[in-house]
N, CA, C and O atoms as CSV, one atom per row, in Angstrom:
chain,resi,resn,atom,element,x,y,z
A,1,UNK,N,N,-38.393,-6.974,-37.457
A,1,UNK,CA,C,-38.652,-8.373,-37.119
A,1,UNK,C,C,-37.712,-8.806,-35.991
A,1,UNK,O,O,-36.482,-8.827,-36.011
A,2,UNK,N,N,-38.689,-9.203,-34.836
A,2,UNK,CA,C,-37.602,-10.178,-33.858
A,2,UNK,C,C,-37.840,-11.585,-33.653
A,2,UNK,O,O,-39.015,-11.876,-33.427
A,3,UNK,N,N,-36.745,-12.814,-33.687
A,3,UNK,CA,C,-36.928,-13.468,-33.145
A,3,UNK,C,C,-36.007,-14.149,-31.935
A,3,UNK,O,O,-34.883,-14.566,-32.213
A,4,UNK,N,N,-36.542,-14.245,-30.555
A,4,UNK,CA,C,-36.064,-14.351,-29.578
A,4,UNK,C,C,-36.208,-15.312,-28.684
A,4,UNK,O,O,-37.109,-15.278,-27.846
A,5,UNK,N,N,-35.258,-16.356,-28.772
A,5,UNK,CA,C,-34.934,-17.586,-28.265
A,5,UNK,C,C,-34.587,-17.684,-26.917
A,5,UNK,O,O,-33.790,-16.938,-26.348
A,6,UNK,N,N,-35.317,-18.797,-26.311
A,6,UNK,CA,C,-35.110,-18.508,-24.466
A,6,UNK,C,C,-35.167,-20.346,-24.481
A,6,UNK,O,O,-35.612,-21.153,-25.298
A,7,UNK,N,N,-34.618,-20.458,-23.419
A,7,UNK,CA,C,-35.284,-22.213,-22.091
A,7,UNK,C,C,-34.131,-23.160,-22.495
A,7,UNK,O,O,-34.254,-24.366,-22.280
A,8,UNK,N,N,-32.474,-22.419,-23.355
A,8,UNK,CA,C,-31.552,-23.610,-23.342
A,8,UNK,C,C,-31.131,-23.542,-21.657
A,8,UNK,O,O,-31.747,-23.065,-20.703
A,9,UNK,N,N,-29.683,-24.302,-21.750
A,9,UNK,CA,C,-29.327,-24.340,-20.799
A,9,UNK,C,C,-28.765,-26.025,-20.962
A,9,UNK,O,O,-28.814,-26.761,-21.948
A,10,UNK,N,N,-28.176,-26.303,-19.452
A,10,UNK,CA,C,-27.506,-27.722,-19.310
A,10,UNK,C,C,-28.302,-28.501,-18.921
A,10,UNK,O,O,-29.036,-28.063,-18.035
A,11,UNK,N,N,-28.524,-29.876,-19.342
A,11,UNK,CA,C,-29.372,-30.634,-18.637
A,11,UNK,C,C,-28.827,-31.803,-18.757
A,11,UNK,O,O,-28.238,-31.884,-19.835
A,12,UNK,N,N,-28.748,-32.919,-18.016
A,12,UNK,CA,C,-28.235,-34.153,-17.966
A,12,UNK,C,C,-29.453,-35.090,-18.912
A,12,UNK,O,O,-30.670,-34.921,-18.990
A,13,UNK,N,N,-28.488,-36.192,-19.613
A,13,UNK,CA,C,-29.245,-37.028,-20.001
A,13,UNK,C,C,-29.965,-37.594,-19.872
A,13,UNK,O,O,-29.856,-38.280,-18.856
A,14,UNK,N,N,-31.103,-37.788,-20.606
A,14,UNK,CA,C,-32.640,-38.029,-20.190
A,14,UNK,C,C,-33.552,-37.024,-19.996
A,14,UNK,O,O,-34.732,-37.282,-20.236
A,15,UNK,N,N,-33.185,-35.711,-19.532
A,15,UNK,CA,C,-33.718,-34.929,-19.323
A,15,UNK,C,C,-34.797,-33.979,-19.999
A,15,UNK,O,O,-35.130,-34.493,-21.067
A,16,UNK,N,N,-35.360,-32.975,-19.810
A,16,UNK,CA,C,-36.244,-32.186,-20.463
A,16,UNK,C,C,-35.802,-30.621,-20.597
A,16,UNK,O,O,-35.016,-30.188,-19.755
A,17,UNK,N,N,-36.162,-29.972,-21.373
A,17,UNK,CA,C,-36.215,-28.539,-21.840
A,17,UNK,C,C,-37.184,-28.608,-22.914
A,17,UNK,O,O,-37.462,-29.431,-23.786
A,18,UNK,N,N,-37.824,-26.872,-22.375
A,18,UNK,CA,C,-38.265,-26.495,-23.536
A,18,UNK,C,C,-38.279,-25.302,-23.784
A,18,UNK,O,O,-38.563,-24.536,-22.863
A,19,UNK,N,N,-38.011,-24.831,-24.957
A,19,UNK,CA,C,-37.371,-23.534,-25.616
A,19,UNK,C,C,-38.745,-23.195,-26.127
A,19,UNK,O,O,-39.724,-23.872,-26.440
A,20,UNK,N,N,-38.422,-21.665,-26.095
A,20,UNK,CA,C,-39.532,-20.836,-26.361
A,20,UNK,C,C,-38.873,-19.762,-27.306
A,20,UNK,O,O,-37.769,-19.232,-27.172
A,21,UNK,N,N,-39.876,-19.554,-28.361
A,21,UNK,CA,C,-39.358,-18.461,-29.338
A,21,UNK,C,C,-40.272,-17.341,-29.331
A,21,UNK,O,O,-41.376,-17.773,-29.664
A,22,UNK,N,N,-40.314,-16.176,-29.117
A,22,UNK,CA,C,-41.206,-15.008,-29.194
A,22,UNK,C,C,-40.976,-14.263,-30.101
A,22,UNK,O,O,-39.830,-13.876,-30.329
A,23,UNK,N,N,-41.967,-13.918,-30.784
A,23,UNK,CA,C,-42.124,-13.659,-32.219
A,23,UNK,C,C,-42.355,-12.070,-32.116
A,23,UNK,O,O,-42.849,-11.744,-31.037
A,24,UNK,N,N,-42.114,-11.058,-32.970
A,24,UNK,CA,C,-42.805,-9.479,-33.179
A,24,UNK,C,C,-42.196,-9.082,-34.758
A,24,UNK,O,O,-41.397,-9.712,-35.452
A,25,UNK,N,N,-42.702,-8.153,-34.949
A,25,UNK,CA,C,-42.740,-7.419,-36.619
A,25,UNK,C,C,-42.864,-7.635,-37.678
A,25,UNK,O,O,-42.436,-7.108,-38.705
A,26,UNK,N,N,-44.019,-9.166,-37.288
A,26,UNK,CA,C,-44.686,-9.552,-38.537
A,26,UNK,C,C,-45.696,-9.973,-38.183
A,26,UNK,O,O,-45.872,-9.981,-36.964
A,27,UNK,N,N,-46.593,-10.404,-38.908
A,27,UNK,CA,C,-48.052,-11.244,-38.471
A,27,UNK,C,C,-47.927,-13.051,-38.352
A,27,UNK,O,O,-48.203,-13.964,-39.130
A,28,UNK,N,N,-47.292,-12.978,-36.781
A,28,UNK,CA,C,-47.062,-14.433,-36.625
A,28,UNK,C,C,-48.318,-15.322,-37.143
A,28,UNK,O,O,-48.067,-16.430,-37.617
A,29,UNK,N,N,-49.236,-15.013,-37.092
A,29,UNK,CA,C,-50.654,-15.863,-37.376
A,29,UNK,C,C,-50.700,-16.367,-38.652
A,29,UNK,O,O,-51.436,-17.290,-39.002
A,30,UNK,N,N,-49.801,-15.678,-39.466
A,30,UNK,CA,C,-49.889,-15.975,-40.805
A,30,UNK,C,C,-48.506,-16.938,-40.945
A,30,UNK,O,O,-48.235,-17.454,-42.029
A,31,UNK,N,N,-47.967,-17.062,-40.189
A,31,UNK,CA,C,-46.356,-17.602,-40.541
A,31,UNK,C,C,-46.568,-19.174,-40.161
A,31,UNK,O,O,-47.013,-19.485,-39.056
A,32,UNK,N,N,-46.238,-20.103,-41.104
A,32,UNK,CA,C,-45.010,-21.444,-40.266
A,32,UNK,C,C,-43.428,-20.622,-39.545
A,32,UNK,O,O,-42.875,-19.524,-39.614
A,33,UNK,N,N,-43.192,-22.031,-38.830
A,33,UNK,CA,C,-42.673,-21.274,-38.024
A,33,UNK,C,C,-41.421,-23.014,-37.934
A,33,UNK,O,O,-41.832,-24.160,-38.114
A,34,UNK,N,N,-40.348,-22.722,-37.701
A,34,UNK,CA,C,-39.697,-24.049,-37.712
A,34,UNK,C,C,-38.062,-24.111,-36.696
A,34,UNK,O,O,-37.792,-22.927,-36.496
A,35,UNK,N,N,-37.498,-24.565,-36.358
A,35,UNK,CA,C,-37.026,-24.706,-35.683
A,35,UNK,C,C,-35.727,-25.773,-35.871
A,35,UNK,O,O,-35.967,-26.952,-36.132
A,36,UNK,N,N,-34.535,-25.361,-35.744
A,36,UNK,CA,C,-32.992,-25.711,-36.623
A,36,UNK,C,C,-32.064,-25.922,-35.295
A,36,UNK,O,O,-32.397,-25.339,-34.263
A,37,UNK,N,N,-31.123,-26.593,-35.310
A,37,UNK,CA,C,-30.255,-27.218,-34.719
A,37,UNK,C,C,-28.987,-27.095,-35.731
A,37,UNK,O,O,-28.975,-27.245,-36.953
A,38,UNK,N,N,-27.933,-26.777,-34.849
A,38,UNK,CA,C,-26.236,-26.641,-35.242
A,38,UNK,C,C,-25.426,-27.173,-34.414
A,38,UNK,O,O,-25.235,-26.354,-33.515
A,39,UNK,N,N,-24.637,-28.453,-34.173
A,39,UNK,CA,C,-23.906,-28.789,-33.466
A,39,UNK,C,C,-22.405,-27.971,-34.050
A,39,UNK,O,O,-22.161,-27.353,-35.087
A,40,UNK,N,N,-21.637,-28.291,-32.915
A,40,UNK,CA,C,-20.010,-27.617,-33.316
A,40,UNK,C,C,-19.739,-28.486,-34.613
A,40,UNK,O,O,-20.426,-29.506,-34.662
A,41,UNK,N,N,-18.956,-28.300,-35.569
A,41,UNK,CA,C,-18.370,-28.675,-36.691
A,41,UNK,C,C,-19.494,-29.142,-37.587
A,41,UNK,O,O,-19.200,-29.622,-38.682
A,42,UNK,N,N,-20.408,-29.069,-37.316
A,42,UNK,CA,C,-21.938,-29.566,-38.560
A,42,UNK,C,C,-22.578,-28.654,-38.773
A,42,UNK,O,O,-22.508,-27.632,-38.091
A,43,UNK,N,N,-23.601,-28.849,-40.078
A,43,UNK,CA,C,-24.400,-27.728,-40.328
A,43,UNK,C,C,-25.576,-27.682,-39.891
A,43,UNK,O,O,-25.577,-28.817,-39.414
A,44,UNK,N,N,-26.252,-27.422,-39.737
A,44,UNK,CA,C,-27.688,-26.449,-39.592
A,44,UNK,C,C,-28.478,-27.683,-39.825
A,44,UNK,O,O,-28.214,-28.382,-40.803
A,45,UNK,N,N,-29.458,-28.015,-38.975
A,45,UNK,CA,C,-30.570,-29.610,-39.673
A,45,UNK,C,C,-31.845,-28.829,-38.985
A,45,UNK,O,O,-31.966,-28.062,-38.030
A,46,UNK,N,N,-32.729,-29.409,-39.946
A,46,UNK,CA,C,-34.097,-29.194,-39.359
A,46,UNK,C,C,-34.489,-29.921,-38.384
A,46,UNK,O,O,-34.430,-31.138,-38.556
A,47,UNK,N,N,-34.903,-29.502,-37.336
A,47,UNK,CA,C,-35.419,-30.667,-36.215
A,47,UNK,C,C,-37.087,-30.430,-36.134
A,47,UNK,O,O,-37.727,-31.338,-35.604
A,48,UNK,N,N,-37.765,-29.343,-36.598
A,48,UNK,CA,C,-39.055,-29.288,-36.334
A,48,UNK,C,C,-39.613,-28.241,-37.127
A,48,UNK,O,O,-39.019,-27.166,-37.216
A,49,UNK,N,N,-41.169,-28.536,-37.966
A,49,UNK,CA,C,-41.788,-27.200,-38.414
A,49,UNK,C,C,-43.171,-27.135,-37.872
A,49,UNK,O,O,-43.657,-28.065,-37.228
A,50,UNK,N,N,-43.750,-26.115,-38.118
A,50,UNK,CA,C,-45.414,-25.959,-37.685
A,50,UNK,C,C,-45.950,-25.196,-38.183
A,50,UNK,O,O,-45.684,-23.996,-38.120
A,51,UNK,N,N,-46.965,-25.773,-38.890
A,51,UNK,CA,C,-48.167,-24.650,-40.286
A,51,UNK,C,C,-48.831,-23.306,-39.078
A,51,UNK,O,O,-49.149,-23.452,-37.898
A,52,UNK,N,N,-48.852,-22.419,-39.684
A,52,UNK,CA,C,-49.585,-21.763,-38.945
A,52,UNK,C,C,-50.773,-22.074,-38.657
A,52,UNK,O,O,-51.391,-21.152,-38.123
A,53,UNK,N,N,-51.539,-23.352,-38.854
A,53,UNK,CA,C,-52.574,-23.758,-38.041
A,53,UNK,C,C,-52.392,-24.736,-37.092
A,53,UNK,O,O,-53.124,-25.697,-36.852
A,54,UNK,N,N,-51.157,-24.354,-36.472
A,54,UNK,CA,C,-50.453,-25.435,-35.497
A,54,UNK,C,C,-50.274,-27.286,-35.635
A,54,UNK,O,O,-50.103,-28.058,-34.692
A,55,UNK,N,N,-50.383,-27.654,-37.174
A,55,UNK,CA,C,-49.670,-28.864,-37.721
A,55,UNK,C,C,-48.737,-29.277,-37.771
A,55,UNK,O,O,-48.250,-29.108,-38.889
A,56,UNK,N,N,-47.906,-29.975,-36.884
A,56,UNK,CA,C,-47.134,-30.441,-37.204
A,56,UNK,C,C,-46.332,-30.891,-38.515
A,56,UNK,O,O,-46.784,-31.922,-39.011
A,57,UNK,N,N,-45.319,-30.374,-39.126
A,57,UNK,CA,C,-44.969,-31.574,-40.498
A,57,UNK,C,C,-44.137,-31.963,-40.193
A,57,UNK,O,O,-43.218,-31.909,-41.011
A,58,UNK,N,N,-43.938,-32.406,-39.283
A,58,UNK,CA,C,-43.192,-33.952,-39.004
A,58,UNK,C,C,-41.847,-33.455,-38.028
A,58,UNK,O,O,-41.638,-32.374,-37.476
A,59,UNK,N,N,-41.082,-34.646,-38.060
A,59,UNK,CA,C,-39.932,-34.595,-37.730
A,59,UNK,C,C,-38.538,-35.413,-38.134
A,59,UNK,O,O,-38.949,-36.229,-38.958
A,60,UNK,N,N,-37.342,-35.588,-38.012
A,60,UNK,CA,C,-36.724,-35.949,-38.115
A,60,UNK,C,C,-36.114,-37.318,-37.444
A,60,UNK,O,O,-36.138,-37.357,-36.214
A,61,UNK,N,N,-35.568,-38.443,-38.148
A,61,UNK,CA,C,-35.548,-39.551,-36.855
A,61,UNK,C,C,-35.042,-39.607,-35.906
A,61,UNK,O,O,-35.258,-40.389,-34.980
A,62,UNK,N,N,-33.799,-38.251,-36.039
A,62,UNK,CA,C,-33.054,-38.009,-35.167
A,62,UNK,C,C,-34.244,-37.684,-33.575
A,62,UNK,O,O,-34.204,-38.297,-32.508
A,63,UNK,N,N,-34.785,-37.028,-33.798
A,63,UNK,CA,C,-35.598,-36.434,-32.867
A,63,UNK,C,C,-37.350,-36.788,-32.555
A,63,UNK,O,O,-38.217,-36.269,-31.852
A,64,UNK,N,N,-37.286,-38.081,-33.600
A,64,UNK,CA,C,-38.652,-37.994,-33.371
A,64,UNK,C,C,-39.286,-39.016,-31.896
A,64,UNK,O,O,-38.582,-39.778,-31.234
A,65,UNK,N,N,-40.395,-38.813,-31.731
A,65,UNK,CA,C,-40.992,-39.335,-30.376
A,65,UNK,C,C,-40.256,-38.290,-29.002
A,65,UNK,O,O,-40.453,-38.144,-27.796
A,66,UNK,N,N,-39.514,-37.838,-29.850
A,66,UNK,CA,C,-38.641,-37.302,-28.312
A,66,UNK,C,C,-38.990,-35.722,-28.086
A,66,UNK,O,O,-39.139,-35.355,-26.920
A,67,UNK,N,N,-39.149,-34.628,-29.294
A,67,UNK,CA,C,-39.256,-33.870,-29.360
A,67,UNK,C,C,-40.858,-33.367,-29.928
A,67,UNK,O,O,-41.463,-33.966,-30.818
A,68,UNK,N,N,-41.285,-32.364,-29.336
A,68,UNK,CA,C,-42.772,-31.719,-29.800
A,68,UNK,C,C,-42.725,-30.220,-29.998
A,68,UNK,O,O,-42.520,-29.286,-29.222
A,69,UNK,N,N,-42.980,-30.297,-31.281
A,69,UNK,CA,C,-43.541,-28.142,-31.463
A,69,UNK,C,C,-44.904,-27.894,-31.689
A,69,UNK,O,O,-45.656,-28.499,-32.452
A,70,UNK,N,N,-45.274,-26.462,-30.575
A,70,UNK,CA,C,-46.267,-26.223,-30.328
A,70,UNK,C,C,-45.901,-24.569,-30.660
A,70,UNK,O,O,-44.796,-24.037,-30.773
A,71,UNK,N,N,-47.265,-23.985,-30.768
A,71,UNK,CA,C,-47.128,-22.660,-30.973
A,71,UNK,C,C,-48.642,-22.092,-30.066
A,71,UNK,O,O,-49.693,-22.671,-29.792
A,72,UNK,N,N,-48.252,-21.025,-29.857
A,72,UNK,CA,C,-49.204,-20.128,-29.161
A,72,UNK,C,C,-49.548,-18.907,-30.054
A,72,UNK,O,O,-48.649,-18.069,-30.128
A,73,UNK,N,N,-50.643,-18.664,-30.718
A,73,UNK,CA,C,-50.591,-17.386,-31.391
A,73,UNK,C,C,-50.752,-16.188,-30.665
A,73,UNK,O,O,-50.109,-15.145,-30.790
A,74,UNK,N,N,-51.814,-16.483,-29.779
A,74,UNK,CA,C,-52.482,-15.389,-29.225
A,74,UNK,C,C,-51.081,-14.780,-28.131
A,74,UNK,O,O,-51.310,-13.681,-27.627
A,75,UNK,N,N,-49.899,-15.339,-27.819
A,75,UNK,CA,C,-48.634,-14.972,-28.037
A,75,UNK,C,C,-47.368,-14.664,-28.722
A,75,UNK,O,O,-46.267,-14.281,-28.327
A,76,UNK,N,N,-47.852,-14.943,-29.840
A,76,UNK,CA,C,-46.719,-14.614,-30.937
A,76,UNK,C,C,-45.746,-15.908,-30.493
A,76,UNK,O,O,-44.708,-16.041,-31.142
A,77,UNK,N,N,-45.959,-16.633,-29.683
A,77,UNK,CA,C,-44.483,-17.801,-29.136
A,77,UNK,C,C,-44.725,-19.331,-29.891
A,77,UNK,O,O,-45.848,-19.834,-29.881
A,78,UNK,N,N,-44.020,-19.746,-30.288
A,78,UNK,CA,C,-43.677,-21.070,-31.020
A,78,UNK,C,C,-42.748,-21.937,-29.938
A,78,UNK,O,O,-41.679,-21.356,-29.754
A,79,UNK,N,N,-42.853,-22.979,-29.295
A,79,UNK,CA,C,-42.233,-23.634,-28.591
A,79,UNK,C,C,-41.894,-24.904,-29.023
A,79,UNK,O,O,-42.493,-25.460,-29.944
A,80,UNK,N,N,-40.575,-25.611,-28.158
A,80,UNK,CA,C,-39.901,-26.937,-28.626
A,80,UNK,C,C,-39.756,-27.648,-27.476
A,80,UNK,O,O,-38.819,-27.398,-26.717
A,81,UNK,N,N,-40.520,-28.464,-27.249
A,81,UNK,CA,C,-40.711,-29.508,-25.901
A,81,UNK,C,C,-39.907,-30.640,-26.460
A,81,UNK,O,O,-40.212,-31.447,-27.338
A,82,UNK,N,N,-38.452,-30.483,-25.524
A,82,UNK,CA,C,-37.521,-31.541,-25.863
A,82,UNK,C,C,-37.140,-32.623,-24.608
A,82,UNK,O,O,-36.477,-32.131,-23.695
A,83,UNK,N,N,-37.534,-34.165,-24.481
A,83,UNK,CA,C,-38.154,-35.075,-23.780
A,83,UNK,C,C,-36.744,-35.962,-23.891
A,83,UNK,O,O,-35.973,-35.606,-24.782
A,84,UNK,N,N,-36.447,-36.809,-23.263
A,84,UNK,CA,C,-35.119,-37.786,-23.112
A,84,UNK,C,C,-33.746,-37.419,-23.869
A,84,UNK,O,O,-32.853,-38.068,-24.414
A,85,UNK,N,N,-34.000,-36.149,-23.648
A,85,UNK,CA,C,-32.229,-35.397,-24.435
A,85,UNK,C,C,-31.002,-36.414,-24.322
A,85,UNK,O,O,-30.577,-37.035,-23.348
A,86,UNK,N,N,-30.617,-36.376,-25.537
A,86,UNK,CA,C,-29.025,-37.605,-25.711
A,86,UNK,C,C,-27.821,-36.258,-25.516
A,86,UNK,O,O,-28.091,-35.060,-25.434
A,87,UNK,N,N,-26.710,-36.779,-25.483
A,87,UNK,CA,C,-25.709,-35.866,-25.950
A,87,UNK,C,C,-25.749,-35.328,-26.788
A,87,UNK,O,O,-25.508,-34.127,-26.670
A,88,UNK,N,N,-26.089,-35.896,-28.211
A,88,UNK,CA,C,-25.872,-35.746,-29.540
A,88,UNK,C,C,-27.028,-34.871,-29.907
A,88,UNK,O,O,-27.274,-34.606,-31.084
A,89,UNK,N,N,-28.040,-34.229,-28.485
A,89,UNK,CA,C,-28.701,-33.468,-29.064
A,89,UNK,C,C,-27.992,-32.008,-28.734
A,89,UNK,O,O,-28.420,-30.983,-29.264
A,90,UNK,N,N,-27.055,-31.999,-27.964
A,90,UNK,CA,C,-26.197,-31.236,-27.844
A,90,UNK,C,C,-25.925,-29.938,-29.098
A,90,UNK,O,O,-25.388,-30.381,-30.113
A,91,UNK,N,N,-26.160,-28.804,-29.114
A,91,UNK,CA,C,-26.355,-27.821,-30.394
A,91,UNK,C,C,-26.979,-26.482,-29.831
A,91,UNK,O,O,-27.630,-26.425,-28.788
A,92,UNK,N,N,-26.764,-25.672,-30.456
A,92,UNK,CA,C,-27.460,-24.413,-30.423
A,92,UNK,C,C,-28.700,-24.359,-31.110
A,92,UNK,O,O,-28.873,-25.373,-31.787
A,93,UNK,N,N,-29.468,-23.673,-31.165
A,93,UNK,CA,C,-30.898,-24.347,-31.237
A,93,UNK,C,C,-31.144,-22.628,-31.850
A,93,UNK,O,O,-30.596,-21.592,-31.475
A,94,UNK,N,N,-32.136,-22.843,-32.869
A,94,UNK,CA,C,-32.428,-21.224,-33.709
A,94,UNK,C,C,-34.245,-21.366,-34.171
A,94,UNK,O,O,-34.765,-22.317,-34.754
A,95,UNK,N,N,-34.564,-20.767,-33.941
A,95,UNK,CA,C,-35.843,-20.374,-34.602
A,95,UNK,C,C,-35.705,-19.822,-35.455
A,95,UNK,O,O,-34.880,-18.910,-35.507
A,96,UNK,N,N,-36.523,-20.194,-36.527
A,96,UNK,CA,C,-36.565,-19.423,-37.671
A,96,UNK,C,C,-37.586,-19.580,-38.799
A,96,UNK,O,O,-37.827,-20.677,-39.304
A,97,UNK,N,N,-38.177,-18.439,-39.176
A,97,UNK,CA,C,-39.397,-17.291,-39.548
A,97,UNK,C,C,-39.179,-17.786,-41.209
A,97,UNK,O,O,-38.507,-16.986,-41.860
A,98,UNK,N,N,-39.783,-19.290,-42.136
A,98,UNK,CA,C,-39.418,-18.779,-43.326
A,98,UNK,C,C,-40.363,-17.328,-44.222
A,98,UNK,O,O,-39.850,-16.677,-45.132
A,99,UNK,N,N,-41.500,-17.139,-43.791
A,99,UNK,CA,C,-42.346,-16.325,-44.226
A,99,UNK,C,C,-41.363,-15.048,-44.342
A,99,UNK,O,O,-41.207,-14.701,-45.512
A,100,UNK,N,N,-40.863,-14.492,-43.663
A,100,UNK,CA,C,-39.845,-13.079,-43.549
A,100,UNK,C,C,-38.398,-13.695,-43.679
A,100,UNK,O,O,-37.435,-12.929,-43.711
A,101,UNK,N,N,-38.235,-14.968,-43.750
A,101,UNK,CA,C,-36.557,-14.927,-44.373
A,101,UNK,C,C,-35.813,-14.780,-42.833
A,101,UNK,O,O,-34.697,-14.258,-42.841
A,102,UNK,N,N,-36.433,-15.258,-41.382
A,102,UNK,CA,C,-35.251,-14.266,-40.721
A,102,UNK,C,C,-34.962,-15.306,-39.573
A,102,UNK,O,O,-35.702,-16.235,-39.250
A,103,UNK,N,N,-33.915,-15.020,-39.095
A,103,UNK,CA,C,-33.364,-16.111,-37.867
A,103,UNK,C,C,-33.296,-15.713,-36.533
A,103,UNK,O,O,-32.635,-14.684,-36.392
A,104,UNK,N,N,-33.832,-16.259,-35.338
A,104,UNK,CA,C,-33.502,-15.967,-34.280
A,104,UNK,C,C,-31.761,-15.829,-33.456
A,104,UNK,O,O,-30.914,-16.559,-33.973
A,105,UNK,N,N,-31.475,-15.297,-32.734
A,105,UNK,CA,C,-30.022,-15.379,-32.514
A,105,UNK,C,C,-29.295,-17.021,-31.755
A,105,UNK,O,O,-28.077,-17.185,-31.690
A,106,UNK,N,N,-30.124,-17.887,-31.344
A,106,UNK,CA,C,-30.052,-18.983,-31.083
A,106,UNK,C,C,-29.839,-19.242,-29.451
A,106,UNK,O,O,-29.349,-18.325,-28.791
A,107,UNK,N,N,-30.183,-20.408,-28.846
A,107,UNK,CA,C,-30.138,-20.694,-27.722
A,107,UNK,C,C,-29.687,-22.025,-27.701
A,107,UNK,O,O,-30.189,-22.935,-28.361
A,108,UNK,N,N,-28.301,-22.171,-26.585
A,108,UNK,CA,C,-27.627,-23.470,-26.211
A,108,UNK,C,C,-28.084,-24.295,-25.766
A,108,UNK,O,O,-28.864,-24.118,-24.830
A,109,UNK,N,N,-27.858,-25.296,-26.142
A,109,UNK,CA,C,-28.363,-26.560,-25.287
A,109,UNK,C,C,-27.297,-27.620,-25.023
A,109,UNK,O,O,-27.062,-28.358,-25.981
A,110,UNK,N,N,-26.743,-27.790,-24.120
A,110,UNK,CA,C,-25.879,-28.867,-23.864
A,110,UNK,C,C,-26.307,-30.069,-22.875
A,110,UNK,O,O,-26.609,-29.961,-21.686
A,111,UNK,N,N,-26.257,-31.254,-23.668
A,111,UNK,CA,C,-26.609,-32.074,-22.836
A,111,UNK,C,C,-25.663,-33.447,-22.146
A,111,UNK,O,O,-25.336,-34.452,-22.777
A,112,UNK,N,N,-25.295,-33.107,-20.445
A,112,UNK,CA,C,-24.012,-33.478,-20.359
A,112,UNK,C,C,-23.992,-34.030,-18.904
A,112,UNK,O,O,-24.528,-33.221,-18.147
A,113,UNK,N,N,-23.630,-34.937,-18.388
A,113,UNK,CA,C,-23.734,-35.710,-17.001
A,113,UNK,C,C,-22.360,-34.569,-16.716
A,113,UNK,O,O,-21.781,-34.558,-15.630
C-alpha cells in the first residue's frame, strides 16, 4: 500500500493550494478516503472525508466553505482544494486510507506573508 502526498508548499494568506494524494495496493474504488491535519504542538484533526462514491461527509468549521475534497478514481488520486488559507491552517497535511488502516507520509503547508 502507498499513499503519496504532493501540492504543499508556502502560500500567503488568502491564497490557494491543492494537494493531491495518489493511491496504489489496494482497490481505491472501494475505499473512503479522508484527509487529517497536524499543526506543531496539536494533534491530528479531521479536516475532510469522501465515500467512495465521491460524497462528501462534511467538514469541519474550522475549514468549512473554504476547503473541498474531490477524488478521481479512474486515477487512484483523492484531492484537497484549499481556498482563502489563514495561518492557522498552517500544518502538515496526511492522507489517509481508513479501509487498509494506512497513512500517507504527509505534505507541508505553511501559510505565511
Amino acid at each position: 500500500v502507498q499513499l503519496v502526498e504532493s501540492g504543499g508548499g508556502l502560500v500567503q494568506p488568502g491564497g490557494s493550494l491543492r494537494l493531491s494524494c495518489a493511491a496504489s495496493g489496494f482497490t481505491f474504488s472501494s475505499a473512503d478516503m479522508s484527509w487529517y491535519r497536524q499543526a506543531p504542538g496539536k494533534g491530528r484533526e479531521l479536516v475532510a472525508s469522501i465515500t467512495r462514491y465521491g460524497v462528501s461527509a462534511g467538514y469541519p468549521g474550522s475549514v468549512k466553505g473554504r476547503f473541498t475534497i474531490s477524488r478521481d478514481n479512474a486515477k487512484n488520486t483523492v484531492y484537497l482544494q484549499m481556498n482563502s488559507l489563514k495561518s492557522e491552517d498552517t500544518a502538515v497535511y496526511y492522507c489517509y486510507a481508513p479501509y487498509v488502516n494506512y497513512w500517507g507520509q504527509g505534505t507541508q503547508v505553511t501559510v505565511s506573508s
